[in-house]
Backbone as a ProteinNet text record, in pm:
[ID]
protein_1_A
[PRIMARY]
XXXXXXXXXXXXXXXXXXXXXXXXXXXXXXXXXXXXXXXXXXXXXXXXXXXXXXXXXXXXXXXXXXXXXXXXXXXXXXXXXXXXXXXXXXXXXXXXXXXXXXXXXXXXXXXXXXXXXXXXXXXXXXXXXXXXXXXXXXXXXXXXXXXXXXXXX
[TERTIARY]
4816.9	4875.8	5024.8	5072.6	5194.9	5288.2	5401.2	5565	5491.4	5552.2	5515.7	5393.7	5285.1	5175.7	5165.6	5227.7	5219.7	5298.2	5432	5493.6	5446.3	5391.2	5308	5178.3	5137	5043.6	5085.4	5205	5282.1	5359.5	5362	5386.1	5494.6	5573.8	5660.1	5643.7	5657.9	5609.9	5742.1	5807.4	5936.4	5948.2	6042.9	5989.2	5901.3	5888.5	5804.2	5843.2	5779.7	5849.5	5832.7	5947	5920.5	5806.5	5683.1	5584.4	5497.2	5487.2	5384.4	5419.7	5273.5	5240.4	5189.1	5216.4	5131.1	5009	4890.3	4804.9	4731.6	4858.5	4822.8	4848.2	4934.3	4967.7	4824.8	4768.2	4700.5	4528.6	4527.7	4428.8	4476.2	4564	4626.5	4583.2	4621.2	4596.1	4478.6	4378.4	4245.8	4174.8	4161.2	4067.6	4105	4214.2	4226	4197.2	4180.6	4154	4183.9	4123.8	4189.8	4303.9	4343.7	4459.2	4533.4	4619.7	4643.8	4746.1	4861.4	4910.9	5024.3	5021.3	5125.2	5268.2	5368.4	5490.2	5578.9	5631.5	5699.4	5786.1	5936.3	6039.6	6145.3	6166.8	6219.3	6370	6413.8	6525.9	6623.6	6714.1	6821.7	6958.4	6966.5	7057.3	7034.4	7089.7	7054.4	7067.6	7171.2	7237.3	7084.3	7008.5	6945.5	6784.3	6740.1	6601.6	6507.6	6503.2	6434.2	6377.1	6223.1	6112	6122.1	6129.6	6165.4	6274.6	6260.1	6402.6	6325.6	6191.8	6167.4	6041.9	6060.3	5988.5	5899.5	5805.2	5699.1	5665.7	5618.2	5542	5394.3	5338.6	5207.9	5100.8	5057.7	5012.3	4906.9	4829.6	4692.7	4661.6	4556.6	4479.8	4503.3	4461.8	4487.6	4600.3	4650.6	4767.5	4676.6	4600.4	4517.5	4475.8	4467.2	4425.6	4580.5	4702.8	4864.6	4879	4827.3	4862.5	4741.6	4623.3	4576.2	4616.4	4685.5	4749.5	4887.8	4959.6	5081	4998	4935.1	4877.4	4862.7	4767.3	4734	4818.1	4906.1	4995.8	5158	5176.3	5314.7	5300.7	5412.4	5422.7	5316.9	5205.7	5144.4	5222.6	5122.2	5206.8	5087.7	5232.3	5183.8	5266.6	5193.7	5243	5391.1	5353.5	5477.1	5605.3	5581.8	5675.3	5637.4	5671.8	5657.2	5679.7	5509.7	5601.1	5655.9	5694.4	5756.6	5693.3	5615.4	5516.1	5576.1	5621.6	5660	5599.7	5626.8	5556.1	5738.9	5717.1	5768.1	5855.2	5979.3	6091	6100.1	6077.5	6120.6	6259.5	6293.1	6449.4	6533	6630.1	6698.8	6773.8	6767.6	6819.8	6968.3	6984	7130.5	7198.6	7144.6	7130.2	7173.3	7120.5	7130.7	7196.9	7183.2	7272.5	7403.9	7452.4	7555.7	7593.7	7659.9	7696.5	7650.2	7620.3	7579.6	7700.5	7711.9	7794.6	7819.7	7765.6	7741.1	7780.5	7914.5	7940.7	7825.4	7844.2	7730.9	7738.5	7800.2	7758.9	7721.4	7713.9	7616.4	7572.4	7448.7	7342.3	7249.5	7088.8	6990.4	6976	6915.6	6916.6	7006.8	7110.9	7227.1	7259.6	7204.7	7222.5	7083.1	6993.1	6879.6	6868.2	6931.2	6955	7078.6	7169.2	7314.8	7311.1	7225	7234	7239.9	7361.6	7371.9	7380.8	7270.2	7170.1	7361.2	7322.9	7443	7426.2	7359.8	7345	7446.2	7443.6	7507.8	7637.8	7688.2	7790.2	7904.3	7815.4	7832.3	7841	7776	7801.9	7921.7	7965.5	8062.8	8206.5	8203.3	8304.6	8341.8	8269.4	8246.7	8317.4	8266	8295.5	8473.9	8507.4	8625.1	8731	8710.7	8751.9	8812.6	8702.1	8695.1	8787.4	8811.1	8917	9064.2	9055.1	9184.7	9266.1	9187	9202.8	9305.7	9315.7	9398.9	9521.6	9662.3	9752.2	9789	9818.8	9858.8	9997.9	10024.5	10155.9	10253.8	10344.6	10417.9	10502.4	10507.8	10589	10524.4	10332	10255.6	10280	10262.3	10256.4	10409.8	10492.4	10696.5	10734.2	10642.4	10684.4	10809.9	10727.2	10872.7	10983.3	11005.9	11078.9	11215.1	11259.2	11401.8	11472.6	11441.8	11532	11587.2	11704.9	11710.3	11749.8	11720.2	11757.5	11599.1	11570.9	11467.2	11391.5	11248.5	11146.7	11193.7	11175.4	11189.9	11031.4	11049.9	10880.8	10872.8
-9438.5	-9339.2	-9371.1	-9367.6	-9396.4	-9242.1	-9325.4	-9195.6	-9093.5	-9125.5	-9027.8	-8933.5	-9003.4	-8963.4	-8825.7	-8884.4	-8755.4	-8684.7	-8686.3	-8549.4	-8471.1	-8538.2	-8431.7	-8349.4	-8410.8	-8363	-8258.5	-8289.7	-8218	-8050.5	-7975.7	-7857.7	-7831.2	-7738.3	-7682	-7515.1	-7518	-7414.3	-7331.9	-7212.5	-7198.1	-7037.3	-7008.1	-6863.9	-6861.9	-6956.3	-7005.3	-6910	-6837.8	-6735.1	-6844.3	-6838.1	-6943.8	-6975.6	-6879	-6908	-7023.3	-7044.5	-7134.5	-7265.2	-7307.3	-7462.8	-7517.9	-7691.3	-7741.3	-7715.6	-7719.1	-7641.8	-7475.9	-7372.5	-7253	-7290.9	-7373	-7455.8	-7516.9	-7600.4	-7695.1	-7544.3	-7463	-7344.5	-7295.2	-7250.1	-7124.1	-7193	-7334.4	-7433.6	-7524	-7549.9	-7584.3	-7535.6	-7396	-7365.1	-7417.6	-7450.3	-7472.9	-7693.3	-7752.3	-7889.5	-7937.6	-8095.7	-8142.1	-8195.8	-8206.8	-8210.2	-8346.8	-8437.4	-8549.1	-8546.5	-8414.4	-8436.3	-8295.1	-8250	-8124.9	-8176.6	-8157.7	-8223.5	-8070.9	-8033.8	-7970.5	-7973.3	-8017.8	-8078	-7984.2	-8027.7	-8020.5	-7961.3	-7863.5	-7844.5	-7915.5	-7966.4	-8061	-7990.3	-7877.2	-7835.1	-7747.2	-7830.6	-7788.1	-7697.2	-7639.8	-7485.4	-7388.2	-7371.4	-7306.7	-7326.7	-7148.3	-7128.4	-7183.6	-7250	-7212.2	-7361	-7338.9	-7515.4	-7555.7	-7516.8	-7568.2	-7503.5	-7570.7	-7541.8	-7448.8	-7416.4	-7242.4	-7328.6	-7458.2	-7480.4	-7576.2	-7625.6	-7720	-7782	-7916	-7987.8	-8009.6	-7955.1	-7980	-8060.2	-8207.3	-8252.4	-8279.8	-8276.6	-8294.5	-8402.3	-8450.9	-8565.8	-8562.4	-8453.2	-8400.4	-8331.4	-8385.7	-8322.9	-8159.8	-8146	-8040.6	-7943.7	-7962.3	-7871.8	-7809.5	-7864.3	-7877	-7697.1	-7729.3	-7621.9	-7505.3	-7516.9	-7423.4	-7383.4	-7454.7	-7372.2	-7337.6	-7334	-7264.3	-7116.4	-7169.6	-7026.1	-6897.5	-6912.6	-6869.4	-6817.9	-6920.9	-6869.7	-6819.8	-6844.4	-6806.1	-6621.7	-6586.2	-6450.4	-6414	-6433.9	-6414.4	-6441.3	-6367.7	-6322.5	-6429.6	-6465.4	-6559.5	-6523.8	-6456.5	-6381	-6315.3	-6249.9	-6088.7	-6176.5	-6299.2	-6326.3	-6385.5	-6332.6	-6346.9	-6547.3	-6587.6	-6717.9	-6803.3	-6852.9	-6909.3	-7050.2	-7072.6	-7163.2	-7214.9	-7362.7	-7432.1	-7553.9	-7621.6	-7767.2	-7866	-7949.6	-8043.7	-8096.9	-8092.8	-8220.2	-8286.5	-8468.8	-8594.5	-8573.7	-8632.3	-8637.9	-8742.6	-8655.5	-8780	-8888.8	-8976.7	-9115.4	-9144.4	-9175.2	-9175	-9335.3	-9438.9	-9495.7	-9494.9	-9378.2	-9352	-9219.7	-9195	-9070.1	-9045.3	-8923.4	-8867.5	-8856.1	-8842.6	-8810.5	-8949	-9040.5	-9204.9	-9286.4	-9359	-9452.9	-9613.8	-9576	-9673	-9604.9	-9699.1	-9669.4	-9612.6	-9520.1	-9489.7	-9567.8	-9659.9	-9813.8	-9925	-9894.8	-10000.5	-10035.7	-9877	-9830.6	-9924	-9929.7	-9980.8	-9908.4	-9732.7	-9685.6	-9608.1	-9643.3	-9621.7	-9696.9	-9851.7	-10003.6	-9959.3	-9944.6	-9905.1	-9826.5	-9744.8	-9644.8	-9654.6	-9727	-9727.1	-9880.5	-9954.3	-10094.1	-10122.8	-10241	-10248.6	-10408.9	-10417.9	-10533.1	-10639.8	-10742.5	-10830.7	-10847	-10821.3	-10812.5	-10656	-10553.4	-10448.8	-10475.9	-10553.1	-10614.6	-10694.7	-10781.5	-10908	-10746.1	-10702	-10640.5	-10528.5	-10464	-10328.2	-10453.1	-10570.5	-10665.5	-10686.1	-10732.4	-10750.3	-10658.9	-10534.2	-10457.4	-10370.5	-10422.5	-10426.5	-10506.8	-10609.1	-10748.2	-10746.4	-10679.3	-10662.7	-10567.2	-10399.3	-10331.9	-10401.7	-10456.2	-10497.3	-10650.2	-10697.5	-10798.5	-10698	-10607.5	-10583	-10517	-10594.2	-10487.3	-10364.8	-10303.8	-10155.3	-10147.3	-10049.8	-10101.9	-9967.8	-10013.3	-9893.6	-9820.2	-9861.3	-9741.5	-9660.1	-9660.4	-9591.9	-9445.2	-9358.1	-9181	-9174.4	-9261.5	-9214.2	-9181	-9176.8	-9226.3	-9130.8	-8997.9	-8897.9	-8830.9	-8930.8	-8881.5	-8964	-9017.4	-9084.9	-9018.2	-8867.9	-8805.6	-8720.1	-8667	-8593.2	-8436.3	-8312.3	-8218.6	-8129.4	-8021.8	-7924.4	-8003.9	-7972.1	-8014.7	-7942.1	-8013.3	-7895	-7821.8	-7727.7	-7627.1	-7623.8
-2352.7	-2442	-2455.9	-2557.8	-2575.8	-2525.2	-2560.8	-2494.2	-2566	-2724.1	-2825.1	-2824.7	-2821.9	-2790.4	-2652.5	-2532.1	-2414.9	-2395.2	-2496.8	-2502.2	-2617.4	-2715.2	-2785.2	-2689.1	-2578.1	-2511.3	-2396.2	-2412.2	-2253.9	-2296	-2257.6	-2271.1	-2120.5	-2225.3	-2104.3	-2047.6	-1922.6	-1845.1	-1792	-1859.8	-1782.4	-1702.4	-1645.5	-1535.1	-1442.4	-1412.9	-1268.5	-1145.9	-1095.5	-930.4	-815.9	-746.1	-628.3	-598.4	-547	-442.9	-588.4	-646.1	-767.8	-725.2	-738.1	-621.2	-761.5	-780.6	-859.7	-867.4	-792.3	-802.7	-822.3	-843	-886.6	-1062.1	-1124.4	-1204.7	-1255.2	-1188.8	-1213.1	-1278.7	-1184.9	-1199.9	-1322.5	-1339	-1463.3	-1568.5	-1591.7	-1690.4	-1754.6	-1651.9	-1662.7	-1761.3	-1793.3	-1909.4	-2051.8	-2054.2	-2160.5	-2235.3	-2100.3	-2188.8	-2024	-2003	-1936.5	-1903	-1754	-1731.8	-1699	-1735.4	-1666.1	-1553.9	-1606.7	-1465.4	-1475.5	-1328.1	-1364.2	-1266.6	-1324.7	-1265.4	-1260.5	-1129.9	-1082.5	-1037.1	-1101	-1042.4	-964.8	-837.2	-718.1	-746.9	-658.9	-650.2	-630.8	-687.5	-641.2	-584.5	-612.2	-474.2	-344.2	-280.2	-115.3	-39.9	-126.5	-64.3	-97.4	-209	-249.8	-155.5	-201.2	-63.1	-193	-287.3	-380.7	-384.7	-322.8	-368.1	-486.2	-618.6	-711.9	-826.6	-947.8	-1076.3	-1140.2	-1102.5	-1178.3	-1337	-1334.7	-1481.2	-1430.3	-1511.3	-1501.2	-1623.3	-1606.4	-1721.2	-1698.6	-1795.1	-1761.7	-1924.7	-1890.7	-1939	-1960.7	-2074.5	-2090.5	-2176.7	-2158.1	-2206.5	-2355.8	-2422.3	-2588.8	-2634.6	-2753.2	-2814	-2869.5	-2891.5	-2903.8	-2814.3	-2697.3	-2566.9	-2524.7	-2566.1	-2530.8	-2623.7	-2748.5	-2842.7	-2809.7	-2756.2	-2722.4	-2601.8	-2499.1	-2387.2	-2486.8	-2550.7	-2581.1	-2649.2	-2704	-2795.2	-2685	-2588.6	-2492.6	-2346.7	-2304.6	-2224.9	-2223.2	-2366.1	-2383.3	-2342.2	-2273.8	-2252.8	-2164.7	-2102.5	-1990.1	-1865.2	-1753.2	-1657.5	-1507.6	-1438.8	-1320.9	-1171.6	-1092.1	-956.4	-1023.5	-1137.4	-1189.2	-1222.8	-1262.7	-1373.4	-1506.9	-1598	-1758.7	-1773.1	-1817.9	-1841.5	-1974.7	-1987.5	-2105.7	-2136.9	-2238	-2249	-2376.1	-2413	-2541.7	-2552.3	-2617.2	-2627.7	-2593.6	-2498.5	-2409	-2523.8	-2495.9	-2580.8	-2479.1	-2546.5	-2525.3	-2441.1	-2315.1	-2292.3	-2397.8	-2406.4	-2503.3	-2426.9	-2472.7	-2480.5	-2408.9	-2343.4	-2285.1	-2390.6	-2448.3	-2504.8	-2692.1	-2720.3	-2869.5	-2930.3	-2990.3	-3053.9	-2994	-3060.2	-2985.8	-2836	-2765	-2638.4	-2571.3	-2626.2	-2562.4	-2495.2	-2388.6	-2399.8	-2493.8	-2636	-2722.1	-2848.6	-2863	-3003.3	-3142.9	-3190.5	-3295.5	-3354.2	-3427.9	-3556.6	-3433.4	-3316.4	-3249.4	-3240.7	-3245.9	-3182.2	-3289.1	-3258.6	-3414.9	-3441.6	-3421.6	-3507	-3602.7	-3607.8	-3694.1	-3833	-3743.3	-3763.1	-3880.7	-3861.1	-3953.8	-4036.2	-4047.3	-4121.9	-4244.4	-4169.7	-4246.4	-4328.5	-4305.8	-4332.7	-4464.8	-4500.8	-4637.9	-4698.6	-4776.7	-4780	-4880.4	-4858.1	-4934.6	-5043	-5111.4	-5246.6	-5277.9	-5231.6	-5252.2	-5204.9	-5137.4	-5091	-5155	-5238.7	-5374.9	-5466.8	-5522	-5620.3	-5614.7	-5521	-5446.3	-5509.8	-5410.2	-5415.2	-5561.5	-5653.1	-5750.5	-5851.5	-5859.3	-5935.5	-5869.8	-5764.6	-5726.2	-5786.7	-5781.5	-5838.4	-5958.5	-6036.9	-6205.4	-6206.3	-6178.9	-6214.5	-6184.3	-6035.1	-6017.3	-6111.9	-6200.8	-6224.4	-6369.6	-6395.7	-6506.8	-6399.1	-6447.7	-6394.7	-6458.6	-6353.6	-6404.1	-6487.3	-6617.2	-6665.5	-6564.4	-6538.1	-6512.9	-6599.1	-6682.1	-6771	-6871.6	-6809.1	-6867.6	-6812.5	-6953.9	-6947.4	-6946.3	-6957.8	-7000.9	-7091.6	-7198.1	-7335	-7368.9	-7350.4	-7395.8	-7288.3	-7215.3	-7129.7	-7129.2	-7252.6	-7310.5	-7374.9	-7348.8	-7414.7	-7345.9	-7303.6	-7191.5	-7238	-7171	-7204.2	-7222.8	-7207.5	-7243.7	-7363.5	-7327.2	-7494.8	-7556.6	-7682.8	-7787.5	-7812	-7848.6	-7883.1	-8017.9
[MASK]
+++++++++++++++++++++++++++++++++++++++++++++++++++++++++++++++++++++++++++++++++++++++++++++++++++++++++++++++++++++++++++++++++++++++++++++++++++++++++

């Protein structure tokens, strides 16, 4: 299965109450399609009593079984907390877009998007060329200004 492919399949699980084990996870979720894998990521600070960050990903085999668990568990309730059920965004790219350490005209897809074939290049040049090839007169738009003193009306 491709990237694309298993975050369309993957759903996000958020309001998790401490005591929820991948497997009360893995139960809540079952009726609705099979499961390939439930990921429960770990607290990363140490000061805190808390086994995990409160959210879960839970993935299924079908981009179809993903949307019948959102239908179904958004706003239901798991050991008396309300949970918050969406469909999974891709992490973004540390690599591409904004906030990247890579210049945006770097990047390819910028490079793909913005790309400008040499023929449009030859022709831009071109039609540059041609205006500048007449000089400008400067003592154009003076005409009546050799006379000094108020217009007359």
């Amino acid at each position: 299965m491709t990237d694309a492919a298993r975050w369309k399949a993957t759903v996000y699980v958020g309001g998790l109450a401490s005591v929820v084990t991948t497997g009360n996870l893995h139960d809540a979720f079952i009726p609705f399609g099979e499961i390939a894998d439930v990921t429960l990521p770990k607290n990363d600070n140490p000061n805190s009593t808390e086994p995990h960050r409160g959210f879960a990903y839970v993935e299924y085999e079908d981009a179809e079984d993903a949307k019948e668990a959102i239908d179904n568990m958004d706003q239901s309730e798991l050991f008396g907390k309300v949970l918050r059920v969406s469909a999974a965004k891709p992490p973004k790219s540390t690599e591409e877009g904004l906030g990247s350490k890579t210049a945006i005209w770097e990047q390819e897809g910028w490079l793909a998007e913005h790309a400008v074939s040499e023929e449009d290049r030859a022709a831009a040049a071109g039609a540059r060329t041609s205006e500048d090839d007449r000089p400008e007169d400067p003592m154009q738009g003076l005409e009546g200004l050799d006379v000094a003193g108020p217009k007359p009306e």
